[in-house]
C-alpha positions as CSV (number, residue, x, y, z in Angstrom):
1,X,-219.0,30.5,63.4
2,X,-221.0,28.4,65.2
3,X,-224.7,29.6,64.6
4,X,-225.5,26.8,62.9
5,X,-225.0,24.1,65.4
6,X,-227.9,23.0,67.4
7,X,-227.0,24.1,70.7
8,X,-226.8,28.2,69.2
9,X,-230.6,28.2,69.9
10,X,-230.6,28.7,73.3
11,X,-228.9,32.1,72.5
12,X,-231.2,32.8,69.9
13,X,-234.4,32.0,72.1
14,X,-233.0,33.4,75.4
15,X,-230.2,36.3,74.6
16,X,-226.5,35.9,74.6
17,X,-226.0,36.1,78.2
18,X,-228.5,33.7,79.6
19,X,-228.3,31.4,76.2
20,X,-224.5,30.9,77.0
21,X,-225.1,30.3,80.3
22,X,-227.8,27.6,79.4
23,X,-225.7,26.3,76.7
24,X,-222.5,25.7,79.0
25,X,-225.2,23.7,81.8
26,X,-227.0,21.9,78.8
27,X,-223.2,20.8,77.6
28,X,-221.7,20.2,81.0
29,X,-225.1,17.5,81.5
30,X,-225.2,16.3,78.1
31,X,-221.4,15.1,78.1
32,X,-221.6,13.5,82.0
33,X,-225.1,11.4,80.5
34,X,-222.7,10.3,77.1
35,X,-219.8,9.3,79.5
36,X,-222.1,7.5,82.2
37,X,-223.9,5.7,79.3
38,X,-220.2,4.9,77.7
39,X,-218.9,3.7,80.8
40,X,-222.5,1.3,81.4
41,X,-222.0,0.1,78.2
42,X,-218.7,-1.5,78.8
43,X,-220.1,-3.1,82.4
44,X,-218.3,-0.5,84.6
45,X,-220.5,-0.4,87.7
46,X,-223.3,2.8,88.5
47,X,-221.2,4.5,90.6
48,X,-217.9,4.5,88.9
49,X,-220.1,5.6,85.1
50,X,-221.5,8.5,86.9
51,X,-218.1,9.1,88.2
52,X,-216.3,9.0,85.3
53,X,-219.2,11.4,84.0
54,X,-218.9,13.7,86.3
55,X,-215.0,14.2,85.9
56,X,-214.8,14.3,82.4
57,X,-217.5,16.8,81.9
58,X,-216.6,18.9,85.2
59,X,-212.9,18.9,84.2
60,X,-210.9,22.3,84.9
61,X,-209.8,22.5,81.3
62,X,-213.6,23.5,80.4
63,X,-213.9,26.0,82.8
64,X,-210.5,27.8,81.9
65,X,-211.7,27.8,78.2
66,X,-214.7,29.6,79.9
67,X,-212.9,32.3,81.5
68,X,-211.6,33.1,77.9
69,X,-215.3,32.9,76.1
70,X,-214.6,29.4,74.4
71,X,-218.2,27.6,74.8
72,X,-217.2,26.2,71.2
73,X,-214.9,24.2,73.1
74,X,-217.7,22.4,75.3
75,X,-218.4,20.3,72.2
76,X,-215.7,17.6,73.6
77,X,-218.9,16.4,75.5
78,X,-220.8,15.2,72.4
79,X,-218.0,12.7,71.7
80,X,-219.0,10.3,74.1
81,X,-222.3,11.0,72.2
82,X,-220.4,9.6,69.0
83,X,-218.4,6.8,70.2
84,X,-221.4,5.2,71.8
85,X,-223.3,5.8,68.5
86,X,-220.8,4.1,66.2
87,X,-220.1,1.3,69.1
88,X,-224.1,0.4,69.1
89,X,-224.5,1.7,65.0
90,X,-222.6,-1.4,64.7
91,X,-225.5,-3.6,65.0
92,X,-228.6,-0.4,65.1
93,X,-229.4,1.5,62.2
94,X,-230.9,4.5,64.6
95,X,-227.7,4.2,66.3
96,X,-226.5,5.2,63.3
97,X,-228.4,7.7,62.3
98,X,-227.7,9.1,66.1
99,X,-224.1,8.8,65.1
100,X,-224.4,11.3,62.0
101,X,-226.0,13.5,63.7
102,X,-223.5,13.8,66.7
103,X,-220.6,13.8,64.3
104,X,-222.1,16.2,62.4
105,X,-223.3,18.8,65.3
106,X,-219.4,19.0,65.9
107,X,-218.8,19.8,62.1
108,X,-221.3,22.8,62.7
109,X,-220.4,23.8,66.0
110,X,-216.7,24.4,64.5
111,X,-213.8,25.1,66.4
112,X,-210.1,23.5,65.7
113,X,-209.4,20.9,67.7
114,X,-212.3,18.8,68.6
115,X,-213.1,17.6,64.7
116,X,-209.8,15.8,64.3
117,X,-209.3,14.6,68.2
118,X,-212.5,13.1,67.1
119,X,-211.4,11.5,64.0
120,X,-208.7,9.9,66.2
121,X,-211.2,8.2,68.4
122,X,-213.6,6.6,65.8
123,X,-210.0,5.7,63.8
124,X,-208.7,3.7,66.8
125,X,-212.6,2.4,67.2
126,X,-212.9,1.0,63.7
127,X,-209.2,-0.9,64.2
128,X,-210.3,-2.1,67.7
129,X,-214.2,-3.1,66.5
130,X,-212.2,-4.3,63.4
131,X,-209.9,-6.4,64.9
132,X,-212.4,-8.2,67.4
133,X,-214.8,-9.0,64.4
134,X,-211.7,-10.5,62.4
135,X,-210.6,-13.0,65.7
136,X,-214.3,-13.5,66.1
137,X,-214.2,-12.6,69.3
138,X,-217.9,-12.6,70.3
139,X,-218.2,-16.1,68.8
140,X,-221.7,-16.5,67.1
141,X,-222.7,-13.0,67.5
142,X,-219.3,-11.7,65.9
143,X,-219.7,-9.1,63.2
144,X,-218.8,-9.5,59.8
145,X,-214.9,-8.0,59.0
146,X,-216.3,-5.5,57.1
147,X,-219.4,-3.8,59.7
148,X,-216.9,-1.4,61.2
149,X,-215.8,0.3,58.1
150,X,-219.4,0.1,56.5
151,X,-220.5,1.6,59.9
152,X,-218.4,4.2,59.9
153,X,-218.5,5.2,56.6
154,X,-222.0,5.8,57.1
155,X,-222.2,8.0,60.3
156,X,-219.5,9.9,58.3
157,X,-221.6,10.0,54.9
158,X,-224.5,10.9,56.9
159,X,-222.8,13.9,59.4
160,X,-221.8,15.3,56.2
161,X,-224.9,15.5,54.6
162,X,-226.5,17.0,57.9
163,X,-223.7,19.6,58.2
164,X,-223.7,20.2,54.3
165,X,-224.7,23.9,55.1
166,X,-221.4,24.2,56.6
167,X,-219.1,21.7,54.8
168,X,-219.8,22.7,51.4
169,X,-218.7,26.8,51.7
170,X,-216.2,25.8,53.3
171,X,-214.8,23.8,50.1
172,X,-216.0,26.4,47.9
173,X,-213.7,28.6,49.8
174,X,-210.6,26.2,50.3
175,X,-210.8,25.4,46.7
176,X,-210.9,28.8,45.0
177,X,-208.2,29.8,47.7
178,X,-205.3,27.6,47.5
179,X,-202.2,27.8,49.2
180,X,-198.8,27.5,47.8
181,X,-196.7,24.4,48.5
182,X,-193.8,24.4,46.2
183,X,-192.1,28.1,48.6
184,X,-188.9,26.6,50.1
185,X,-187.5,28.2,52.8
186,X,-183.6,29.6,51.6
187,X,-181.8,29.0,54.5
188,X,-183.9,25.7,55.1
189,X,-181.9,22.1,54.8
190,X,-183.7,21.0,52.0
191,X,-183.1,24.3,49.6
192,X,-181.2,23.8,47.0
């Protein structure tokens, strides 16, 4: 259920058909501006940012998931959104706060897959921005070890605060609904 993600009010101001329509287009721009910006930011030149925007949020995989009604899947283009965030909340506090509130539009936008592909990237961000401020790698203006994981840790603290309305049913229900892990499998390997 994703009604409670920002994007669902275009479909609440302009009807399912047309809010879907606006939503995909609002997406599809929102994730080429991340991915330009991204690209900027790590000195790749005008042409090859908007480029690489274009691609990534143009890519065929969206529209198939279209054909099959799955605009929950168009929230892959906020994670440019929230790699830049954590990459510039490193030394911005409104980065930062940008940060939780990407992170936490995919936590209430739903879906499967784009939550953990997510937690992937800003896990191999914190080891690479981690890593850097260990060698000291920007000299003088080198972070202290520790500014990754305190960055992080806040965008995270903060997405889950803003998507509270979602998280928290959500462990209500997991933890009043457990599932059991001591069934083995008879003709498994391990049975006894």
């Amino acid at each position: 259920d994703a009604s409670m993600a920002p994007d669902f009010l275009f479909r609440v101001l302009f009807g399912t058909n047309l809010g879907r329509r606006l939503t995909v287009l609002f997406f599809v721009i929102l994730g080429m501006e991340g991915t330009f910006r991204y690209a900027r930011k790590h000195d790749a030149s005008v042409i090859a940012s908007a480029l690489a925007g274009i691609a990534f949020a143009t890519s065929g995989h969206f529209v198939s998931l279209l054909i099959w009604g799955w605009v929950f899947m168009f929230n892959y283009n906020v994670v440019p959104w929230v790699a830049l965030a954590f990459e510039k909340g490193l030394r911005s506090r409104t980065w930062r706060y940008l940060g939780s509130f990407f992170l936490g539009w995919l936590v209430l936008g739903g879906g499967t897959y784009v939550i953990p592909y997510t937690g992937i990237m800003l896990f191999m961000l914190l080891l690479f921005e981690t890593i850097r401020a260990v060698r000291k790698d920007e000299g003088e203006q080198s972070l202290p070890w520790h500014r990754p994981i305190v960055t992080l840790a806040k965008i995270g603290t903060g997405a889950l605060l803003f998507a509270a309305v979602r998280v928290l049913p959500l462990v209500n229900l997991l933890s009043s609904h457990s599932r059991p892990v001591d069934q083995v499998d008879k003709d498994s390997p391990m049975a006894v």
